[in-house]
PANU-164363 format. One line per field, with one value per residue (C-alpha): residue number from 0; x, y, z. Coordinates in steps of 0.02 Angstrom, whole numbers, plus 50000, padded with zeros to 5 digits. Example, Ala and Ser with C-alpha at 12.3 -4.5 7.8 and 13.67 -1.06 7.14 Angstrom:
2
resi: 0 1
u: 50615 50684
v: 49775 49947
w: 50390 50357
***
This chain:
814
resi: 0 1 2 3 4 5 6 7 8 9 10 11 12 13 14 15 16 17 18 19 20 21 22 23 24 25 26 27 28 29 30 31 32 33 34 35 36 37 38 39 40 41 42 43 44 45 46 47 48 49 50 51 52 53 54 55 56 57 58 59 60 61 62 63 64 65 66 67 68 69 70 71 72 73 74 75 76 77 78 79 80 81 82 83 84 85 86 87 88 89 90 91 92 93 94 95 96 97 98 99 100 101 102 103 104 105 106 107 108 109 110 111 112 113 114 115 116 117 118 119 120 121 122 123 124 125 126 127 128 129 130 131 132 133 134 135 136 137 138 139 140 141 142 143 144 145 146 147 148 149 150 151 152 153 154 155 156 157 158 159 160 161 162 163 164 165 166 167 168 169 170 171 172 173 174 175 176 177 178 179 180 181 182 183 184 185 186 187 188 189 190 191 192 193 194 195 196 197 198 199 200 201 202 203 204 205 206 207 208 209 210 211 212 213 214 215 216 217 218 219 220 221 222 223 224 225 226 227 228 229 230 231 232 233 234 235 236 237 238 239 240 241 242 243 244 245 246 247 248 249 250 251 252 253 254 255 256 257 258 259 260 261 262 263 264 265 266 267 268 269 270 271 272 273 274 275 276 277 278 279 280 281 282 283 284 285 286 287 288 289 290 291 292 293 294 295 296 297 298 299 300 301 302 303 304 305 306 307 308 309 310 311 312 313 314 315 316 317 318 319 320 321 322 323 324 325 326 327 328 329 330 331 332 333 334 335 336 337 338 339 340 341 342 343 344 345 346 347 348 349 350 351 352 353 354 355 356 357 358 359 360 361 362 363 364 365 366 367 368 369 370 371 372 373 374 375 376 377 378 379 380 381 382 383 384 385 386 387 388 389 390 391 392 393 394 395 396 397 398 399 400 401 402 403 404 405 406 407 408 409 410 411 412 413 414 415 416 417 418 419 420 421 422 423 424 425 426 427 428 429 430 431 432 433 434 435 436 437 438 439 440 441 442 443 444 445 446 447 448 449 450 451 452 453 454 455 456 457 458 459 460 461 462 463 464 465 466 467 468 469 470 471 472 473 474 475 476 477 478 479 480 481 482 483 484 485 486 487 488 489 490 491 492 493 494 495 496 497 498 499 500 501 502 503 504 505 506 507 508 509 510 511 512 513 514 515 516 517 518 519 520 521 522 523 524 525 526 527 528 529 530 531 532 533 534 535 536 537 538 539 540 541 542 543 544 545 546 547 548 549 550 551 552 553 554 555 556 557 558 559 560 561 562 563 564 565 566 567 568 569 570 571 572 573 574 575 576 577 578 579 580 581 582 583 584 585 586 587 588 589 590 591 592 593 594 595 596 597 598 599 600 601 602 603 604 605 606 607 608 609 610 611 612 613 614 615 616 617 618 619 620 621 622 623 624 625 626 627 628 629 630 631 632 633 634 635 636 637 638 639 640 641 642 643 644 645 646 647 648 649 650 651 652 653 654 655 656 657 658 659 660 661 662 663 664 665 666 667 668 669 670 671 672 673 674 675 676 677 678 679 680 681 682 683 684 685 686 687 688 689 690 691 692 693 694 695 696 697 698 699 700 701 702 703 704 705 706 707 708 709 710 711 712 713 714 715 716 717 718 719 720 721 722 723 724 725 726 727 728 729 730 731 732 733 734 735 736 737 738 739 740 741 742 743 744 745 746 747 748 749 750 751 752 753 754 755 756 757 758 759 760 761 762 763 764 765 766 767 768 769 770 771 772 773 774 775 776 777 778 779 780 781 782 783 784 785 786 787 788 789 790 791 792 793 794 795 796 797 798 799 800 801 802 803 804 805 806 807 808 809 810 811 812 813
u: 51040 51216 51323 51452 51466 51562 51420 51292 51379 51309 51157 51131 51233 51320 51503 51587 51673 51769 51893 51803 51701 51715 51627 51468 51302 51142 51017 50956 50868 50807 50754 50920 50816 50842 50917 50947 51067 51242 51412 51343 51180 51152 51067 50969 50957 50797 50733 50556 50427 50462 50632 50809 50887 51055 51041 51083 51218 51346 51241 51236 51414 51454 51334 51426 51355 51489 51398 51271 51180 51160 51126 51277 51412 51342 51499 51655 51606 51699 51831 51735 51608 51592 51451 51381 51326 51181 51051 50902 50901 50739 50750 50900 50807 50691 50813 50904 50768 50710 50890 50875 50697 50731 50890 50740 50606 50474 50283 50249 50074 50037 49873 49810 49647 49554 49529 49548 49741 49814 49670 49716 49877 49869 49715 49814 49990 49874 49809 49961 50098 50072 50137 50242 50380 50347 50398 50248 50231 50255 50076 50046 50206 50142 50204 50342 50467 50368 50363 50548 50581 50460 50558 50729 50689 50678 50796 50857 50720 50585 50471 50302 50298 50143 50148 50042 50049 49972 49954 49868 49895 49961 50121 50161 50135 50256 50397 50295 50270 50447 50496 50353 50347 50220 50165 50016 49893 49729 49616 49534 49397 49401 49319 49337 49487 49623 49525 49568 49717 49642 49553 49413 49383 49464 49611 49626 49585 49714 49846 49797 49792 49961 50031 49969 50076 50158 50049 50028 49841 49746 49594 49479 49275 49207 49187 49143 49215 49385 49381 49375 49516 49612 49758 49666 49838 49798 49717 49591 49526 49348 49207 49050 48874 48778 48890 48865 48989 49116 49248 49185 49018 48990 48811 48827 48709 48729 48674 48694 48896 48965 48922 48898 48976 48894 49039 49020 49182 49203 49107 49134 48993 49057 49033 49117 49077 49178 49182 49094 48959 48997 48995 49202 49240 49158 49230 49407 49366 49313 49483 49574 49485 49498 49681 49679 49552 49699 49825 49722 49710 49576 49397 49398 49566 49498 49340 49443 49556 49432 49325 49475 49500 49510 49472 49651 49721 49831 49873 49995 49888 49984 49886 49896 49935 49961 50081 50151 50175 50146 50101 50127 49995 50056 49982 49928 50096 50264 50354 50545 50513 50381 50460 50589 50448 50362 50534 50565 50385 50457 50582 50463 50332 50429 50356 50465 50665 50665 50584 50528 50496 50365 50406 50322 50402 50443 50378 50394 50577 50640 50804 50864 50812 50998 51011 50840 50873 51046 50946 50807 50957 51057 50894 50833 51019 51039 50850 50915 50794 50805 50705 50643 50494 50506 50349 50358 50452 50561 50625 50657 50766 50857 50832 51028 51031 50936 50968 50873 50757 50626 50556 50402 50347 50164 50057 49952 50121 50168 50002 50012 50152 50124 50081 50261 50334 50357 50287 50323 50367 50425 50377 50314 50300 50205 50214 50156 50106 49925 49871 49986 49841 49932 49795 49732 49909 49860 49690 49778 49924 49802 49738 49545 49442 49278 49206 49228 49376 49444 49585 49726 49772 49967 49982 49843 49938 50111 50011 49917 50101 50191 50040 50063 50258 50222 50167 50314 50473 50626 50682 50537 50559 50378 50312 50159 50044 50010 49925 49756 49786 49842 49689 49607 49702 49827 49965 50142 50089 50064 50250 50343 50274 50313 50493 50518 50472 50596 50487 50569 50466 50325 50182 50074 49967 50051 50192 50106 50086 50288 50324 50228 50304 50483 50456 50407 50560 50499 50676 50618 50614 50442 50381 50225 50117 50022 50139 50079 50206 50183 50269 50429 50519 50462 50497 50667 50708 50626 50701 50532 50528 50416 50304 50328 50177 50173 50291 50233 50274 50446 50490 50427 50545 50691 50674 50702 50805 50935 50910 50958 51104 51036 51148 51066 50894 50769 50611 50482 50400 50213 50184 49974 49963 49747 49720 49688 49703 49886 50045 50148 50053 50145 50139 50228 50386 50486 50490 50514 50676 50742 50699 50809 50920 51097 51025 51118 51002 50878 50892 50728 50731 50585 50477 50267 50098 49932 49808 49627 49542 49663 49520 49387 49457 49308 49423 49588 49619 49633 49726 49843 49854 49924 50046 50106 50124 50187 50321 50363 50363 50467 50578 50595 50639 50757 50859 50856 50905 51023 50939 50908 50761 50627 50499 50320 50129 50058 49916 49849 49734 49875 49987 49863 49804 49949 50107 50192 50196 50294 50445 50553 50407 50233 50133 50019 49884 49725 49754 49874 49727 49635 49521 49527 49391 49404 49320 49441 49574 49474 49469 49658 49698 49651 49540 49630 49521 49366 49259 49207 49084 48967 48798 48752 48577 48446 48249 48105 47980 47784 47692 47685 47826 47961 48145 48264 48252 48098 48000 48082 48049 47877 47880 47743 47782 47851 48023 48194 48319 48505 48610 48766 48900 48957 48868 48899 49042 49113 49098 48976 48866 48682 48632 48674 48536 48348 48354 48492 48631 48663 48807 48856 48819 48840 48879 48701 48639 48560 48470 48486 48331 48287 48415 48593 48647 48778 48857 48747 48644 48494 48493 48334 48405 48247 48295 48443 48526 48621 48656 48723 48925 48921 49035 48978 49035 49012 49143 49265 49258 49047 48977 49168 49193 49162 48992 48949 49026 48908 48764 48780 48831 49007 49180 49286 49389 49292 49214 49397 49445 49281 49312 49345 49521 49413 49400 49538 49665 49710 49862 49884 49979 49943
v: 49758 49763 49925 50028 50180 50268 50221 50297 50455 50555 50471 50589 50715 50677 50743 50589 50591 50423 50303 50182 50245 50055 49965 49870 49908 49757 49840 49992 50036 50204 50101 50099 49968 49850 49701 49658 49814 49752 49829 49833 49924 50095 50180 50340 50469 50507 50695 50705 50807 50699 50601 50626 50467 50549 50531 50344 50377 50342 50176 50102 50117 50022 49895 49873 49994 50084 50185 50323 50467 50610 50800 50815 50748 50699 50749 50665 50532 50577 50460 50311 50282 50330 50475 50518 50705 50776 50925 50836 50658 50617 50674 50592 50422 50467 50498 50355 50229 50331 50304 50131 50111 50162 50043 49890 49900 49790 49845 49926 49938 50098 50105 50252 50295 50331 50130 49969 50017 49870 49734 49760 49755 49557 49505 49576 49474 49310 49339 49350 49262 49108 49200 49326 49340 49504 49638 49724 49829 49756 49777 49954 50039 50183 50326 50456 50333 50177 50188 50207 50067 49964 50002 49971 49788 49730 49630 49566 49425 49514 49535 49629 49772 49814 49970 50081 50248 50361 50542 50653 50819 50923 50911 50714 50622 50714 50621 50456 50461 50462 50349 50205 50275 50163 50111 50037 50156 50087 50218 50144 50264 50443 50455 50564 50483 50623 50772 50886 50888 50954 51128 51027 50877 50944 50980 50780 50706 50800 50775 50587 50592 50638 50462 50415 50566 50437 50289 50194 50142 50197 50080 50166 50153 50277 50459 50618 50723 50624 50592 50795 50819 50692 50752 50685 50617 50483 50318 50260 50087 50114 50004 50027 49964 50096 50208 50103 50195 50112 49981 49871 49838 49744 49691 49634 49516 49479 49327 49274 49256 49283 49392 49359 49493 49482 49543 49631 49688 49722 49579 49455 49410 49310 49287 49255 49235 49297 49255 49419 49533 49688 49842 49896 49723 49700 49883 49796 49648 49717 49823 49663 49607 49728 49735 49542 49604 49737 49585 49486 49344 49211 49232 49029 49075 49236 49127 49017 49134 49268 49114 49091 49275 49278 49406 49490 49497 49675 49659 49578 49520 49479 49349 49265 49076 48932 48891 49063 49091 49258 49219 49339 49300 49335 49186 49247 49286 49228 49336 49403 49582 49574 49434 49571 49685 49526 49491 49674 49698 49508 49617 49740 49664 49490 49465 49311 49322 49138 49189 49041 49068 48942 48985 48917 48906 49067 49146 49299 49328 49349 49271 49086 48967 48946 49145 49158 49030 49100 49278 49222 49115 49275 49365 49211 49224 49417 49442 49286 49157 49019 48879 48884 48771 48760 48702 48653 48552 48688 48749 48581 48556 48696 48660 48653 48829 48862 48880 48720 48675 48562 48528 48458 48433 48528 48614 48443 48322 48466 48467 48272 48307 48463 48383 48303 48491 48606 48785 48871 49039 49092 49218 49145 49224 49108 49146 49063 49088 49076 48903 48837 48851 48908 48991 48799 48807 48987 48924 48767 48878 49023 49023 48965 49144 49186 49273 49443 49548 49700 49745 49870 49962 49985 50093 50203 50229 50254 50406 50453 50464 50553 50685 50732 50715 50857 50977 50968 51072 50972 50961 50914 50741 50614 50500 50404 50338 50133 50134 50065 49895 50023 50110 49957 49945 49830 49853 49759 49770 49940 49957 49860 49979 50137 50066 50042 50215 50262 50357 50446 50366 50245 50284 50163 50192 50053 49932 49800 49877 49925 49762 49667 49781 49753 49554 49558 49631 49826 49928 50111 50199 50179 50317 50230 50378 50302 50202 50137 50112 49926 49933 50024 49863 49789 49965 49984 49787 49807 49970 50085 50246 50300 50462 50540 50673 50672 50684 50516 50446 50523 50456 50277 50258 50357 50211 50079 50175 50187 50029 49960 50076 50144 50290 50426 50319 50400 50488 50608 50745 50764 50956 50995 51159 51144 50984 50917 50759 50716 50805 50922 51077 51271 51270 51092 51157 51215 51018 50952 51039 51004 50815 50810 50925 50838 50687 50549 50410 50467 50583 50705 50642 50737 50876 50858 50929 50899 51009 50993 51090 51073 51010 51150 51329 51412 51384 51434 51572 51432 51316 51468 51492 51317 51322 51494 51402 51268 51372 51445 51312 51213 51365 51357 51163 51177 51343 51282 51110 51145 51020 51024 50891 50866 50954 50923 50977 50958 50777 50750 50888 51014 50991 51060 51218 51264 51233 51391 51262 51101 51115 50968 50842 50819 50665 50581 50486 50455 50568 50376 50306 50404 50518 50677 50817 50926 50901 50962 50877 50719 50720 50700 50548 50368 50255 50113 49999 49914 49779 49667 49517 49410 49348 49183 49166 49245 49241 49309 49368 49406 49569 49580 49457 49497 49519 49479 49501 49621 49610 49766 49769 49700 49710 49816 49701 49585 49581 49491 49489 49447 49389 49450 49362 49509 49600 49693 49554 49604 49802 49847 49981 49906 50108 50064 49934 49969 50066 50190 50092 50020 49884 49898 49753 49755 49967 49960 50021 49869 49955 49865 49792 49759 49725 49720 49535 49476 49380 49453 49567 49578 49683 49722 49670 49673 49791 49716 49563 49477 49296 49182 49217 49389 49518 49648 49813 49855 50023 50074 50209 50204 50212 50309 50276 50475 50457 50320 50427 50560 50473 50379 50545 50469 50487 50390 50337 50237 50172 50080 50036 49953 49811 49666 49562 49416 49517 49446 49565 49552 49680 49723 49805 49872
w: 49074 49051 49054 49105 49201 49048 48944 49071 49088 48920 48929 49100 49046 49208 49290 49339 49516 49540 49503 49406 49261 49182 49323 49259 49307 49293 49408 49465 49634 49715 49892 49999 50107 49965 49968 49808 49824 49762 49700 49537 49567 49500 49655 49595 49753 49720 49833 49871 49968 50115 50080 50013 49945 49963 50160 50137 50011 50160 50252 50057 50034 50211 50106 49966 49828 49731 49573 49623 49512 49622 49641 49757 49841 50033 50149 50169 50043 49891 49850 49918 49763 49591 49594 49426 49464 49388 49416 49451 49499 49448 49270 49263 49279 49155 49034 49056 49038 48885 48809 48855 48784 48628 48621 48577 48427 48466 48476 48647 48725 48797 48942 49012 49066 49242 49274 49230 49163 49254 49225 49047 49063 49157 49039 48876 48954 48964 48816 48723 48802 48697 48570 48640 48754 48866 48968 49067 49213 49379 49477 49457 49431 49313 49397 49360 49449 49421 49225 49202 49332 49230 49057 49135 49160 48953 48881 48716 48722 48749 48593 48636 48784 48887 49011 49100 49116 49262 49299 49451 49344 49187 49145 49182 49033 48925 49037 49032 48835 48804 48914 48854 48672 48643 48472 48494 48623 48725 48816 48954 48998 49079 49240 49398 49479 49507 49454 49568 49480 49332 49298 49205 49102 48941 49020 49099 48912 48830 48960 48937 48755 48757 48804 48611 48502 48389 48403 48233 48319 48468 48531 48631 48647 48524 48605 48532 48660 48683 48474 48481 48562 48465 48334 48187 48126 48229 48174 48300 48287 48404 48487 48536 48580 48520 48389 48234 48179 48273 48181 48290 48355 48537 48585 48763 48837 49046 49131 49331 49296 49142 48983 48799 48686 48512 48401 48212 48132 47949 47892 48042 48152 48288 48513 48619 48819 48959 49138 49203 49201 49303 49180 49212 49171 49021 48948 48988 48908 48751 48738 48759 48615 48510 48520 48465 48313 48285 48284 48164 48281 48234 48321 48393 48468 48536 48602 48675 48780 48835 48909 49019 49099 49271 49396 49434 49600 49622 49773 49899 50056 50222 50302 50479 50457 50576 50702 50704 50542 50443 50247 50108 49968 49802 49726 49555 49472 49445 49346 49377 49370 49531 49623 49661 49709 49801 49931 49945 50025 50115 50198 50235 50341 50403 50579 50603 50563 50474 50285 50158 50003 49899 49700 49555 49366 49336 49155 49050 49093 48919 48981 48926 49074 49176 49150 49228 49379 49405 49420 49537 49622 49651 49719 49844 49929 49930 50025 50137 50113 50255 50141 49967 49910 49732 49628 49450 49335 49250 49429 49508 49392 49462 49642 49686 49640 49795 49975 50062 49942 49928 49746 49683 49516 49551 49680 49703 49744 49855 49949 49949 50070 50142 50308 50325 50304 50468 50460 50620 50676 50500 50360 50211 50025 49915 49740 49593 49415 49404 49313 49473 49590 49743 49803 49862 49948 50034 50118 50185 50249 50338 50502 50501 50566 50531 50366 50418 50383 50408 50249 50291 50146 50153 50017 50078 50252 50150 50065 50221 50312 50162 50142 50338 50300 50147 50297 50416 50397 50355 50519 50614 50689 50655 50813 50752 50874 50845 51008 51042 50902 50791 50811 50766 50615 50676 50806 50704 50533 50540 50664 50541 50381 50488 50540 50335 50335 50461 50585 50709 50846 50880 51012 51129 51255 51398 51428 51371 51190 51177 51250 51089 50958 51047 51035 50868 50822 50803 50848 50820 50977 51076 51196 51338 51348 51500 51612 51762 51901 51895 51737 51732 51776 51604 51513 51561 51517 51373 51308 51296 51339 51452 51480 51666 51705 51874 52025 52096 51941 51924 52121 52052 51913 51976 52135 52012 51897 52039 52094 51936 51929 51755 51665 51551 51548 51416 51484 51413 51520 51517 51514 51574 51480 51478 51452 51617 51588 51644 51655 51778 51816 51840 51990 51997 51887 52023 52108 51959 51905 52070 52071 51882 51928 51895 51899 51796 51814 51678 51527 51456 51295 51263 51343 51274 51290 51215 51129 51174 51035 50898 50764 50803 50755 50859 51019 50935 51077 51184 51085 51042 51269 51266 51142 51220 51405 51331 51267 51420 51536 51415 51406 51602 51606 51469 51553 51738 51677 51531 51406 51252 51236 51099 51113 51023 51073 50909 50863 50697 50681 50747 50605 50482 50585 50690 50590 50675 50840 50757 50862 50849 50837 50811 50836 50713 50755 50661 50506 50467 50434 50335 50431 50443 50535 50412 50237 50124 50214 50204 50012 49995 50120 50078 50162 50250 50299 50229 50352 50242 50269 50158 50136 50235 50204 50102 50126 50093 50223 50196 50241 50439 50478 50573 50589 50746 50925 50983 50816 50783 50599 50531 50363 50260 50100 50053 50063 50043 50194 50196 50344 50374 50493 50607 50743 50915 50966 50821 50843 50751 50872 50922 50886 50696 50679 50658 50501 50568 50473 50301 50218 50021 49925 49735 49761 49812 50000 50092 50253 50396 50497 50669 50793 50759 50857 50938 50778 50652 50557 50443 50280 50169 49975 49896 49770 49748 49628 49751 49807 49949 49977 49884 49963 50104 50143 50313 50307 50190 50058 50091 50214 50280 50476 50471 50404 50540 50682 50650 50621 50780 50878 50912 50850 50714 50852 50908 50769 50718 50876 50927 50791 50883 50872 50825 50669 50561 50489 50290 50251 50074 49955 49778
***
């Protein structure tokens, strides 16, 4: 992309405000926390629910951005950028990357469907790119900002498009349509992912259909009630295994590991075998190959490909690796278009400040090979790489383009002499086309840890935060409590996702906490909610902030505060309005404002309370009595003292059921992570984390045999038993075994029998087709840490936070 502002302005139908309407733009951004952000970026102020991309206008231009499309003018800033003005920024994206999209006729790929959008998308793109050069969505950018981001990025050598297209209600797809204007349409399937956004399942399909108006084909599997709503206008080409009606007819025949798909089309009888035999990856399959039948590709070539699909990894996993070292696995692509996605998430999660970078060849580009190494050269030094380990023989050639590179001709020369390279206390992206292998450089890389893991959603906390976000008035500041390991979820991972964010605060339990999150770099303002006095020397040198609730505690640190001659040091007063757990009582007020009473050596940052009933609305005369002391005593504090602190009583469950009581701040704590005490609540967050395991062993036991310590389960028949490597070390509650408790293997229940173990558990799989090394879910979307709670008369609190750190942590992003 190559244009100039004066170009750009009818295209938005924009009022120019500057002094250069000729400047050139070659990228556009809507994250200010880019950086890739340059003087010629095109920075979209995007305003959302929960963010206004114009608040960074000012911070971007100290950066070096100069063009911006925006719906006003922030303060004091005209004259010192160009602004293209426009009524709604969003729309304003959209229309651009339409204009743009329609600047290039080539056939475009449109996906839409309720699953399996973006498998198709990666298997179609492998299938293909012999032949093709092509521009496809990065990951799963098919939203109303992630489709025209996605367009934005062809070029004049791109000859074949492939992008998805997702929606969560009516009224979306219109945008998305023109923007992909796809002439070639593939409906996944329709299922029951995002419909509560729809009145019914009518409504979804046409809403859907929509993405395929002026299609010259649409593939889909052969439906009466989607074919009804269809504009019959449309030419379908269909499949299916029992409509022998059908263009094409798929018989499919499943073995242990792979499938055979018996294929009859016009009058071509042909098979071919792919590398699966679950039911949604078949279905996917078969619309790859039907848009090869569509291109008149030959069936041996079509045999020959579809024997080499490959389960597709979507997500980027942050991994713990040796010698200090923090590894981003992206080791199934290597494409342009996400390698910018890959070193902004880089940026986002670095633990360490020294970032290396291992790159394979890089394909797809649709740019001549010194344009493309000049690009990805230009992109290495602007998200300041420290090393870059380049793997292939295209890029070593280009190796002096990077900033202390090593090159090797392939992943097995590097590996030869991966033991002569240091990696220490460093960040490291690895990122590789897939016939590269670099997985084999990932396992060799990671820290050794047991089977078991527990996987952190990212995204699902992003949502989780920006939902709660959707609730608060614009004002209201956000402290998020990462206490307790994150609530099990992790303690810096989670910190360094909030701080991209831009939280107002971050809360822990004790010094010790803070003092991790500090080291690691974390520089958002931490509040200690439970300080002991044995550790305000470490809070103060470590710049926490530290809760004060009683007036022993406020003697202790004002000692040491004065000792160390401290000025205007940050506290937060701990308010007991019912609670009775900690915090400075009425009757305590009085000696309290006379203790701060002009003194200089500390400042109330902020003045807090906690609600004890917040989640059950049977006791909300009580929880109404706090808030209404609250208010006064805070009143009191803030008159006598003439402060103007922040004030907050409201947790997780508070912010849904008494938004009248935000004040400045409220605090969120385990609504993050996906849990939520009421039900409807519940349905719209997204689970975070899934403990996963495997199968060690299987065996079979005869009737009246036994299983685990006790002979607590004697079995009435016979019956097959699977071992699973976690137990009661692990977290997993003793109370869940003997029947109580279940895992998912195969999205089939597996009961658990006799005793939960230190280091394992037994499962009954009789009824079940499963084999040594398939995956286990312990919790996750089923059975939810909610469900388990209850069962075991507990709370989800302590479900998560039970899960031992032996546990290893996988972060991930979509």
């Amino acid at each position: 992309m190559t244009l100039s502002i004066r170009n750009i302005i009818p295209i938005l139908k924009a009022q120019f405000v500057g002094t250069n309407d000729i400047a050139i733009i070659d990228n556009v951004s809507i994250d200010s926390r880019s950086l890739q952000n340059s003087s010629s970026t095109l920075f979209f102020a995007l305003v959302g629910p929960n963010n206004d991309g114009h608040h960074y206008v000012n911070q971007l231009i100290e950066n070096g951005v100069s063009n911006f499309v925006v719906h006003y003018i922030p303060n004091n800033l005209k004259g010192k950028a160009n602004f293209l003005v426009v009524e709604n920024t969003m729309i304003a994206l959209q229309n651009f990357a339409t204009a743009y999209r329609s600047d290039f006729d080539f056939p475009i790929i449109g996906i839409t469907g309720s699953n399996g959008k973006t498998i198709i998308k990666e298997w179609l793109n492998f299938l293909l790119s012999p032949d093709y050069n092509i521009i496809r969505s990065p990951k799963s950018y098919n939203s109303q900002v992630g489709v025209p981001l996605s367009v934005l990025g062809i070029n004049e050598k791109h000859n074949l498009g492939i992008f998805e297209a997702g929606i969560s209600t009516i009224n979306e797809m219109d945008n998305l349509q023109k923007i992909i204007n796809p002439t070639i349409g593939i409906l996944s399937n329709i299922g029951s992912a995002h419909d509560e956004g729809f009145h019914d399942a009518g409504e979804k399909i046409k809403e859907k259909l929509k993405l395929f108006s002026n299609v010259e084909v649409l593939i889909l599997n052969k439906n009466r009630t989607i074919e009804a709503f269809l504009n019959p206008k449309i030419k379908t080409f269909t499949w299916s295994s029992d409509d022998g009606k059908a263009d094409v007819f798929v018989i499919a025949k499943e073995s242990s590991d792979k499938t055979e798909l018996k294929i009859t089309f016009e009058k071509l009888c042909f098979k071919i075998t792919i590398p699966f035999n679950d039911q949604a990856s078949i279905e996917n399959a078969i619309q790859c190959l039907m848009l090869m039948l569509y291109f008149k590709y030959d069936y041996e070539v079509i045999q020959t490909r579809m024997a080499q699909l490959y389960p597709v990894e979507m997500r980027l996993k942050v991994k713990n690796g040796n010698n200090n070292t923090t590894l981003i696995d992206d080791s199934y692509s290597s494409d342009f278009q996400p390698l910018k996605i890959a070193l902004d998430f880089l940026e986002s999660q670095k633990q360490y400040k020294k970032k290396t970078l291992i790159l394979s060849d890089i394909f797809q580009s649709g740019l001549v090979i010194e344009e493309l190494y000049s690009q990805v050269s230009h992109l290495i030094v602007s998200n300041k790489i420290n090393r870059v380990i380049a793997i292939g023989e295209t890029i070593s050639g280009f190796k002096n383009k990077f900033p202390n590179c090593l090159a090797f001709p392939s992943t097995a020369k590097f590996i030869d002499e991966i033991e002569k390279i240091s990696f220490e206390n460093e960040t490291i992206l690895i990122k590789g086309a897939r016939h590269f292998h670099f997985e084999e450089i990932v396992s060799l890389l990671e820290e050794k840890t047991h089977e078991t893991v527990l996987e952190i959603n990212l995204n699902a906390i992003s949502h989780n935060l920006n939902f709660f976000k959707s609730k608060l008035n614009s004002a209201t500041k956000l402290m998020v409590m990462v206490k307790a390991f994150g609530y099990g979820n992790g303690g810096f991972e989670v910190a360094k996702l909030l701080s991209h964010h831009k939280v107002d605060y971050l809360g822990v339990a004790f010094a010790d906490e803070g003092i991790s999150l500090k080291n690691a770099g974390i520089d958002l303002p931490i509040m200690v909610l439970n300080p002991e006095s044995t550790s305000f020397g470490a809070i103060i040198q470590h710049n926490l902030e530290p809760e004060i609730y009683s007036i022993k505690g406020l003697n202790a640190f004002l000692k040491i505060a004065e000792q160390k001659k401290l000025k205007h040091f940050p506290i937060h007063i701990k308010l007991d309005t019912g609670m009775h757990r900690l915090g400075f009582e009425e009757e305590n007020i009085d000696e309290l404002i006379a203790k701060l009473k002009d003194n200089k050596t500390v400042q109330v940052k902020s003045v807090l309370s906690h609600l004890a009933t917040s989640d059950d609305m049977k006791h909300i005369d009580f929880t109404l009595s706090q808030i209404k002391l609250f208010e006064k005593l805070s009143t009191k504090l803030m008159n006598e003292l003439q402060i103007n602190p922040i004030r907050h009583i409201l947790n997780t469950s508070g912010i849904s059921n008494f938004p009248q009581a935000q004040y400045d701040m409220v605090r969120l704590g385990i609504g993050l992570y996906g849990v939520s005490n009421d039900e409807d609540e519940q349905k719209l967050l997204e689970n975070v984390g899934t403990l996963k395991s495997i199968i060690s062993q299987i065996r079979t036991i005869e009737t009246g045999e036994s299983v685990g310590y006790g002979r607590r389960f004697l079995a009435e028949k016979q019956t097959k038993i699977a071992t699973i490597p976690i137990g009661y070390a692990d977290g997993i509650s003793r109370h869940w075994g003997n029947g109580v408790g279940y895992v998912v293997i195969k999205n089939k229940k597996a009961r658990i029998v006799g005793s939960v173990c230190m280091d394992m558990l037994m499962v009954d799989v009789s009824e079940i087709d499963c084999k040594e090394g398939n995956e286990v879910i312990i919790f996750g979307k089923s059975p939810t840490v909610g469900f388990m709670a209850k069962q075991l008369g507990t709370i989800p609190y302590e479900i998560m936070t039970s899960i031992s750190q032996r546990v290893k942590r996988v972060f991930f992003r979509e």
